[in-house]
C-alpha positions as CSV (number, residue, x, y, z in Angstrom):
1,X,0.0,0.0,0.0
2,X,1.5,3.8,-1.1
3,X,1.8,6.4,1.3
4,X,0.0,9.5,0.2
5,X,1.8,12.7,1.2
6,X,-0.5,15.5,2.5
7,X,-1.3,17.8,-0.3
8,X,0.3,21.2,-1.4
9,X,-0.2,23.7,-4.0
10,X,1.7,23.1,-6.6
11,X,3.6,26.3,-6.1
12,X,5.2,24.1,-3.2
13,X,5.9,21.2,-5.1
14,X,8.8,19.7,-6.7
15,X,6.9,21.5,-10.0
16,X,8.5,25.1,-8.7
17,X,7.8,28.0,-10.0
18,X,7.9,27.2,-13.4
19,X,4.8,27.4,-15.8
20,X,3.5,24.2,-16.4
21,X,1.0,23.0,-19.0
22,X,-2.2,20.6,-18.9
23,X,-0.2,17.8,-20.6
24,X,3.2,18.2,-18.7
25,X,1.3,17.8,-15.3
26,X,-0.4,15.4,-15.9
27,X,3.2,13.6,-17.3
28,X,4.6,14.5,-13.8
29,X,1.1,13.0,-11.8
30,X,1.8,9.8,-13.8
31,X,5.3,9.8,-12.3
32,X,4.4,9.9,-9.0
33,X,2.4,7.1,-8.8
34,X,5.1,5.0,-9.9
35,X,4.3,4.8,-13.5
36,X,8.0,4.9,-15.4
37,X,6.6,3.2,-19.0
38,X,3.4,3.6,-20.7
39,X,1.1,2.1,-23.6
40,X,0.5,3.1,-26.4
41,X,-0.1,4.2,-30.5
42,X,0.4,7.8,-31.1
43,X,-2.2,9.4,-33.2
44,X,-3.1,12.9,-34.6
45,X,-5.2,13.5,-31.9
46,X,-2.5,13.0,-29.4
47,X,0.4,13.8,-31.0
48,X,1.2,16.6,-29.0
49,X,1.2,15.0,-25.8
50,X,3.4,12.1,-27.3
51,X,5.8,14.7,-28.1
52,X,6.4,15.6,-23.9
53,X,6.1,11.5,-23.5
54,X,9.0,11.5,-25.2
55,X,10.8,14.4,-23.8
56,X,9.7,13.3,-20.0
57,X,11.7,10.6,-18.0
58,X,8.7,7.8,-18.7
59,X,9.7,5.4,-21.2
60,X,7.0,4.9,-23.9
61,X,6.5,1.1,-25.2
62,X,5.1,1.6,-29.0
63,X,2.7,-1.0,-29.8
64,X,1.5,-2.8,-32.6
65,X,-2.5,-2.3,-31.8
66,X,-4.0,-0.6,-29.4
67,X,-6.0,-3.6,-27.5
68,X,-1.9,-4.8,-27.1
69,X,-1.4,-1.3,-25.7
70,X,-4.5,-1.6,-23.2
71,X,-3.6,-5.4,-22.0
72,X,-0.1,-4.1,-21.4
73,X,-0.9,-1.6,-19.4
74,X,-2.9,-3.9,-17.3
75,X,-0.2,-6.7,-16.7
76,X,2.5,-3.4,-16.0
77,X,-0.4,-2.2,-13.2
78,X,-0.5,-5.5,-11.9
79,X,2.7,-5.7,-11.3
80,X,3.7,-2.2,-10.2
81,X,0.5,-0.4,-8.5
82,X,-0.9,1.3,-11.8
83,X,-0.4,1.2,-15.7
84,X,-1.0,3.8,-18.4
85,X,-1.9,3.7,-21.9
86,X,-2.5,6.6,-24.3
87,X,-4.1,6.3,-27.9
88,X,-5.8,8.6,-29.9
89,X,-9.5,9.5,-30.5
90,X,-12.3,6.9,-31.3
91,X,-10.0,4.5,-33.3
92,X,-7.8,4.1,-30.4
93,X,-10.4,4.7,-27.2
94,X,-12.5,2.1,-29.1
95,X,-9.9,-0.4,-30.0
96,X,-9.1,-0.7,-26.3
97,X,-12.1,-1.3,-24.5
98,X,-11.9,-4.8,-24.6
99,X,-8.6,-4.5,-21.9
100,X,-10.5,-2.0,-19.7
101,X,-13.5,-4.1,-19.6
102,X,-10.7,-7.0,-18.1
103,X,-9.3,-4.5,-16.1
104,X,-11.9,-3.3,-14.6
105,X,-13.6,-7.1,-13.8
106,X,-10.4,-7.9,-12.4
107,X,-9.8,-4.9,-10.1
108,X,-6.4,-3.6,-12.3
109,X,-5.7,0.3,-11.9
110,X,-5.3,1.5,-15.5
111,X,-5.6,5.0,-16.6
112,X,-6.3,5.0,-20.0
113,X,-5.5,8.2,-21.9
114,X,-6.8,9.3,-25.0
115,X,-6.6,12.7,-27.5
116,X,-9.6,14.1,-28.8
117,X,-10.9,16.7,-31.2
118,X,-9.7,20.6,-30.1
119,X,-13.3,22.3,-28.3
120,X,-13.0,24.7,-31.4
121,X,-12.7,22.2,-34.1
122,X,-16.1,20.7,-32.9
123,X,-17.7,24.0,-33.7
124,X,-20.8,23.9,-36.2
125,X,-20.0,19.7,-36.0
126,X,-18.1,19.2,-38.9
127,X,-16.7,15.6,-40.6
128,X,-13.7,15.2,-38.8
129,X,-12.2,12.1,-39.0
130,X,-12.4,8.8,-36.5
131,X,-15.7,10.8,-35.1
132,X,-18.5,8.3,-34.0
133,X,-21.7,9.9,-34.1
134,X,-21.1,12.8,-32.0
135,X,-18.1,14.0,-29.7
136,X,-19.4,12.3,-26.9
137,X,-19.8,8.7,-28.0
138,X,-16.3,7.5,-27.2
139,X,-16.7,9.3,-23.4
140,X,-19.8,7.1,-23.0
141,X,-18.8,4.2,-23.7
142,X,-15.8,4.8,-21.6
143,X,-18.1,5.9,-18.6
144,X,-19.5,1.9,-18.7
145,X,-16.1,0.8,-18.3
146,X,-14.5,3.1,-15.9
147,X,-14.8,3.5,-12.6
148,X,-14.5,7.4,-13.5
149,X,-13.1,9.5,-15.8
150,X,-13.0,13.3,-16.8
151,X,-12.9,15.4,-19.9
152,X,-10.1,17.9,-19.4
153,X,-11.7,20.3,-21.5
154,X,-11.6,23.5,-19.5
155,X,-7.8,24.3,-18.0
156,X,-8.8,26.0,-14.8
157,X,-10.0,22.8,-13.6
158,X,-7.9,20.4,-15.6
159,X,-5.4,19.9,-12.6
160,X,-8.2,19.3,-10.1
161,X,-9.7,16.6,-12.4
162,X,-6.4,15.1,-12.8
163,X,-5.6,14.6,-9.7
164,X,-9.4,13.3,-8.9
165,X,-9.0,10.8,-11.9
166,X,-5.7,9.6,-10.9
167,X,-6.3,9.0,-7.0
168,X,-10.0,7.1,-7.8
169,X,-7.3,4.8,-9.4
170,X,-5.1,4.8,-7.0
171,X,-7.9,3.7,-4.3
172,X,-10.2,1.9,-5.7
173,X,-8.1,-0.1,-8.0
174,X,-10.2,0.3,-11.1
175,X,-9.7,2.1,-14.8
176,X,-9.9,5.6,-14.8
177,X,-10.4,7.4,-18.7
178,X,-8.8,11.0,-18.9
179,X,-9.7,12.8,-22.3
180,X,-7.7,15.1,-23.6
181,X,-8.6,17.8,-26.3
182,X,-5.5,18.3,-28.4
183,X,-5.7,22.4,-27.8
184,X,-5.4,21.7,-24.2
185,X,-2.0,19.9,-24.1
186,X,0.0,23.2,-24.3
187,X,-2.5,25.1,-22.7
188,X,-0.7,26.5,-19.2
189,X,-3.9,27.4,-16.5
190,X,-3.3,30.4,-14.9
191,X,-4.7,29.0,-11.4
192,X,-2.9,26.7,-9.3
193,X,-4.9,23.8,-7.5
194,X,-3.9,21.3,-5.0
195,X,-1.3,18.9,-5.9
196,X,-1.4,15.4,-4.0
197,X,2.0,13.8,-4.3
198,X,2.2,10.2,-4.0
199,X,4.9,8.3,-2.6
200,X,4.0,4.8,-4.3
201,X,6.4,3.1,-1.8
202,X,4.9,-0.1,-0.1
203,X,4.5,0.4,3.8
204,X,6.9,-2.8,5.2
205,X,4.0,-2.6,7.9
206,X,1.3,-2.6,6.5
207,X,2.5,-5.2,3.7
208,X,3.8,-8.1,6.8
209,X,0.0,-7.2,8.1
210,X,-1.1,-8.4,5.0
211,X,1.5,-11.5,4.9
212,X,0.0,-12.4,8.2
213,X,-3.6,-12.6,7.7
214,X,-3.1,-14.6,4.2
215,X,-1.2,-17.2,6.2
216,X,-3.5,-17.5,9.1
217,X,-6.4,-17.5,6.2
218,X,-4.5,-20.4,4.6
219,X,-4.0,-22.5,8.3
């Protein structure tokens, strides 16, 4: 079980008082819940954000398809606490719900991550591509397979959702769904809002507890 530090403003943190953007904190909240590789395809949608994967200190594991990606994700949270995958819009967030479904039956933190459409693109609802009957088909679907999930679709509260998102993981041991509108990646809010950071070490205490009542279960 992780220790969870009391929460801070981010001001406070280890972020400092450097601007950061939607897509970079959430990057650095990934971090420190122990997640050091993520799932994934890149895709137009989430290009951007693939672009700070790859200049951030998690190591990104390419995939072939994106149900790969999602079952991936999965094994890595069973093993370390929490997994990540990030595809794009629809064709990705689609392709993947098979692994959350499994995830989710099987109590497997996994915070599936996906781009979406910029808020002004979906003006006057034009054709774009890999859209599903409206903008909010792939998000419902999602909603059936998550235990929560947010659409980070305003800035000012982008962090707060985040970190909501990311610690309904954390506790309840379920998927969580973050959706991320492509003109929100580099967007830096001009608020701050708490900032939980996890210490995702194991409590030697609390894990012999455990230890303990599986052998007397077993006797």
């Amino acid at each position: 079980m992780a220790n969870v530090k009391p929460a801070s403003t981010a001001s406070e943190t280890h972020l400092g008082s450097t601007p950061v953007s939607v897509g970079e904190y959430l990057i650095r909240r990934l971090q420190d819940y122990g997640i050091s590789d993520l799932f994934g395809i890149p895709g137009d949608y989430v290009l951007s954000l693939y672009s700070m994967l790859e200049d951030s200190e998690i190591n990104v594991v390419g995939c072939t398809r994106e149900d790969c990606a999602g079952f991936a994700a999965d094994a890595y949270a069973r093993v370390h606490g929490m997994g990540a995958v990030c595809v794009t819009y629809c064709v990705g967030g689609l392709s993947v719900c098979n692994a959350i479904a499994g995830a989710f039956a099987e109590k497997s933190p996994v915070v599936l991550i996906t781009g979406s459409p910029g808020m002004n693109e979906r003006l006057n609802n034009p054709l774009l591509h890999h859209k599903v009957r409206d903008f909010r088909t792939q998000i419902d679907v999602l909603d059936k397979l998550c235990i929560t999930g947010a659409e980070l679709s305003d800035p000012i509260n982008a962090f707060r959702e985040i970190n909501r998102v990311l610690d309904a993981a954390y506790r309840y041991k379920r998927p969580v769904y973050l959706d991320l509108p492509r003109n929100i990646v580099n967007v830096v809010p001009q608020l701050t809002h708490p900032y939980h950071q996890v210490d995702a070490t194991a409590s030697e205490e609390v894990v012999n507890e455990a230890a303990d009542e599986i052998v007397h279960a077993i006797e």
